[in-house]
C-alpha positions in Angstrom: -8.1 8.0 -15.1 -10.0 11.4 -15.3 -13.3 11.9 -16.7 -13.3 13.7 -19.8 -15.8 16.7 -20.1 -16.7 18.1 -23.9 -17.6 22.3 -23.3 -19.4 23.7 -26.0 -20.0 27.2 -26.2 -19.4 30.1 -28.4 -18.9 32.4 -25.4 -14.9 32.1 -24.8 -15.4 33.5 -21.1 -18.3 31.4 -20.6 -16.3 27.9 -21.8 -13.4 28.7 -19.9 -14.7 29.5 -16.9 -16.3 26.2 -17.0 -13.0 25.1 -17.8 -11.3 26.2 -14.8 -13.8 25.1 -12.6 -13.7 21.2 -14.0 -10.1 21.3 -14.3 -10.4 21.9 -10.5 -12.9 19.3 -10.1 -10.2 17.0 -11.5 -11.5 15.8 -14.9 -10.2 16.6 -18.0 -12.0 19.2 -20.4 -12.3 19.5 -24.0 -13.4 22.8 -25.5 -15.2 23.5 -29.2 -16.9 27.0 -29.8 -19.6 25.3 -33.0 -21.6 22.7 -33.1 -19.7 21.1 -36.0 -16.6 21.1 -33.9 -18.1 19.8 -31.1 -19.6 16.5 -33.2 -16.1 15.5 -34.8 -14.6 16.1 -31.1 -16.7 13.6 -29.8 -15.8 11.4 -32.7 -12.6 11.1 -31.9 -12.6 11.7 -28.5 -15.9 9.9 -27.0 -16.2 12.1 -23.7 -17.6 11.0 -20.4 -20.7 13.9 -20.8 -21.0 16.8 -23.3 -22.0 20.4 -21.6 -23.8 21.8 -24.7 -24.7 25.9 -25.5 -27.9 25.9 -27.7 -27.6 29.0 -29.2 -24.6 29.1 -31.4 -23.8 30.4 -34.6 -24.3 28.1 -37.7 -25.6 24.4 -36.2 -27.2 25.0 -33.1 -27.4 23.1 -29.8 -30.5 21.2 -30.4 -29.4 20.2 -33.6 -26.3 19.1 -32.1 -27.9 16.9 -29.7 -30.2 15.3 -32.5 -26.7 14.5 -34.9 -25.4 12.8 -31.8 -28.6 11.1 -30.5 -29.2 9.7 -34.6 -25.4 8.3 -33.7 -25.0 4.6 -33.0 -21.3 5.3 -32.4 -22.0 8.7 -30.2 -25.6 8.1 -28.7 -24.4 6.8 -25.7 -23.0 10.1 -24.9 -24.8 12.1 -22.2 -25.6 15.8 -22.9 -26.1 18.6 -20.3 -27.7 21.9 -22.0 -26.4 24.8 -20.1 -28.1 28.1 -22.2 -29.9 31.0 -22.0 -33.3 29.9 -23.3 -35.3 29.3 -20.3 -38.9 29.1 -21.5 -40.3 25.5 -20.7 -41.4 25.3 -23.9 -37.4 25.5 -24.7 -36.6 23.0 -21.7 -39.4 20.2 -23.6 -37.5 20.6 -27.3 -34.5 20.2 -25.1 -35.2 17.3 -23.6 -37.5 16.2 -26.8 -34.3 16.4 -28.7 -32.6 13.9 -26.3 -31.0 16.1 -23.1 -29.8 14.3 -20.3 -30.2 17.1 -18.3 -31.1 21.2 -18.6 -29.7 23.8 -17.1 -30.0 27.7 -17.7 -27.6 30.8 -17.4 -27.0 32.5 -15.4 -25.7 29.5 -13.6 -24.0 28.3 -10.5 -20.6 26.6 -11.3 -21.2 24.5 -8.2 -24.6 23.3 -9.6 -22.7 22.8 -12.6 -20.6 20.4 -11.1 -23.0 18.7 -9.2 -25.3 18.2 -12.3 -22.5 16.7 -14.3 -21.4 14.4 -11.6 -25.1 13.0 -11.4 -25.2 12.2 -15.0 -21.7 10.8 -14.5 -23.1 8.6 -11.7 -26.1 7.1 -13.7 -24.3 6.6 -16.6 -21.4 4.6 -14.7 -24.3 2.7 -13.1 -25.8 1.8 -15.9 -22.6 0.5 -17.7 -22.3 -1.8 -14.9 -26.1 -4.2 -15.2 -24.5 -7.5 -14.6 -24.2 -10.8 -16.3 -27.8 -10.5 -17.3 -28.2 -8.4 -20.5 -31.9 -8.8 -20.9 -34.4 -7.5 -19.0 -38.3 -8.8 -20.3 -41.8 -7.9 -18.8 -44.5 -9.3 -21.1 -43.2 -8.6 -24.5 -41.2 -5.6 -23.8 -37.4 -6.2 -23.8 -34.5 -4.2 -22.9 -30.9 -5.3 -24.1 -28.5 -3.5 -21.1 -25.5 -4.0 -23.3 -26.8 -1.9 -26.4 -29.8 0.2 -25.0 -31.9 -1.4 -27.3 -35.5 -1.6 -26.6 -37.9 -4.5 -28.5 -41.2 -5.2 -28.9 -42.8 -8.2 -31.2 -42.9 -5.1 -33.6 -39.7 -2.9 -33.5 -36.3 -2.2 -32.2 -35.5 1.1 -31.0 -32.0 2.8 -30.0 -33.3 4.7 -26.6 -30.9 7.5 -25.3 -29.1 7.2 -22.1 -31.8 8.7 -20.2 -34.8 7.0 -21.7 -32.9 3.6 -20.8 -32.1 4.5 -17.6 -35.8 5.1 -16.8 -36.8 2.1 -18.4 -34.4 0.1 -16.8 -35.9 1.4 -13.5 -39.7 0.8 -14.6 -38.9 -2.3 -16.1 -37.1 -3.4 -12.9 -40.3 -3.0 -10.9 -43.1 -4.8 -13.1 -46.5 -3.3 -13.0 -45.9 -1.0 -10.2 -46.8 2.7 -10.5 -44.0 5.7 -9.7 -44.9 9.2 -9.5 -42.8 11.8 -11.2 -41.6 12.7 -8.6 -40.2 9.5 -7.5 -38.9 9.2 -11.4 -37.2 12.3 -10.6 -35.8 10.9 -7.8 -34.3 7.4 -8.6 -33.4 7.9 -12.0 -32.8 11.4 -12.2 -30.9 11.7 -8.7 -33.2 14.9 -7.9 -33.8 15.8 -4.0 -37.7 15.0 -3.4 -39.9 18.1 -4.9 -36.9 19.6 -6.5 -36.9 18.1 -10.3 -39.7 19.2 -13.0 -42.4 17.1 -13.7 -42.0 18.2 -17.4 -39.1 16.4 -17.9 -40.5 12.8 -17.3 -43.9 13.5 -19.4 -41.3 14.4 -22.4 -39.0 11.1 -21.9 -42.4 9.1 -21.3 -43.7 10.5 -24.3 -40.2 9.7 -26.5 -40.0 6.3 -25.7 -43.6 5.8 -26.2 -43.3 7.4 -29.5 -40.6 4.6 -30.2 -42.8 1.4 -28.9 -45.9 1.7 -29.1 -48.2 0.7 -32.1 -50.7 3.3 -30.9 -48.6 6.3 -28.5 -52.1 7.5 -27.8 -53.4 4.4 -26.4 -50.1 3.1 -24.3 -49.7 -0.9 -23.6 -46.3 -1.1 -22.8 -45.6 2.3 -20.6 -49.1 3.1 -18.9 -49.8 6.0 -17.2 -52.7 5.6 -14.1 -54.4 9.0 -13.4 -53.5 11.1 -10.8 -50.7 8.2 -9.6 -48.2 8.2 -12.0 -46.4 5.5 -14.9 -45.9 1.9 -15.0 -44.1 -0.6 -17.8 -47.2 -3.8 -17.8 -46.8 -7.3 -17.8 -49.7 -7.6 -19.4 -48.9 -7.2 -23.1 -47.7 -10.7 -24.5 
């Protein structure tokens, strides 16, 4: 069964051009020109990955994303931005607002493709952890069924991404990774390719989530000049 991809876009020639080009890729494409269409879509249809405009009339993209993210029933949903705003100031609230992924127009269908079937890819992976729903280091815990996070304090809803790097971190106790090496095992990116941007924002969310102080870190350290761990040391 084809993979169903949600287009959202208030430029007709813009959505179905990426129509056309994931038909031929083989998956199946829903289309919605607003925001508000695009949410009650997803309702009722649950796509595989959302490619999301961010400048629309009425409810924009980011506040698209945020709706979805605040979703228990649609948070699970990865989101692609593919818009015009290309200011990394407008790639952090992007990704800040819960973005699996950020790409800018004018755009390469085939980098398109190949940036939806990545997300595709990790998503897929991470819907299949294994008998063991639990991960724990120290007294951080992961729940790989619901992409719940806990602490002795809180429980948190992460997005697909932020669980994904956690899972990773959290699968490699007290060992540091660079960003680029984030970039490159959970994000898929070719070494030197991805933005370093991206993983300080997702670092910074989930801290924002879990720790009692996100200033002073104890569950998701970073070590100068090296990179970011998840510490064992916290029970």
């Amino acid at each position: 069964m084809a993979d169903t991809i949600l287009v959202v876009d208030d430029d007709v020639d813009v959505a179905e051009a990426i129509e056309r080009t994931l038909r031929r890729c083989g998956f199946d494409v829903l289309v919605a020109y607003r925001g508000a269409d695009a949410i009650e879509i997803a309702r009722r249809q649950h796509p595989a990955v959302i490619v999301l405009d961010i400048v629309m009339p009425g409810m924009s993209g980011i506040d698209v994303c945020r709706h979805l993210r605040a979703s228990m029933e649609l948070a699970d949903i990865p989101i692609v931005f593919l818009t015009a705003k290309a200011e990394i100031s407008d790639k952090i609230e992007g990704y800040t607002a819960g973005a699996d992924d950020y790409l800018t127009k004018p755009f390469d269908l085939r980098e398109l493709e190949l940036r939806i079937k990545a997300v595709l890819r990790r998503s897929q992976q991470t819907g299949v952890s294994g008998s063991n729903e639990e991960i724990r280091v120290g007294a951080l815990s992961l729940n790989t069924r619901t992409f719940e996070i806990s602490t002795p304090l809180v429980t948190e809803l992460l997005t697909p991404v932020e669980f994904e790097m956690m899972q990773f971190l959290m699968s490699y106790p007290d060992r540091v990774f660079s960003a680029d090496e984030l970039l490159q095992n959970v994000w898929g990116y070719p070494p030197g390719t991805g933005m370093p941007d991206l993983v300080r924002v997702h670092i910074k969310n989930v801290r924002d989530k879990i720790e009692p102080t996100p200033g002073e870190p104890r569950y998701l350290r970073n070590i100068l000049r090296r990179g970011y761990l998840v510490s064992s040391d916290t029970l």
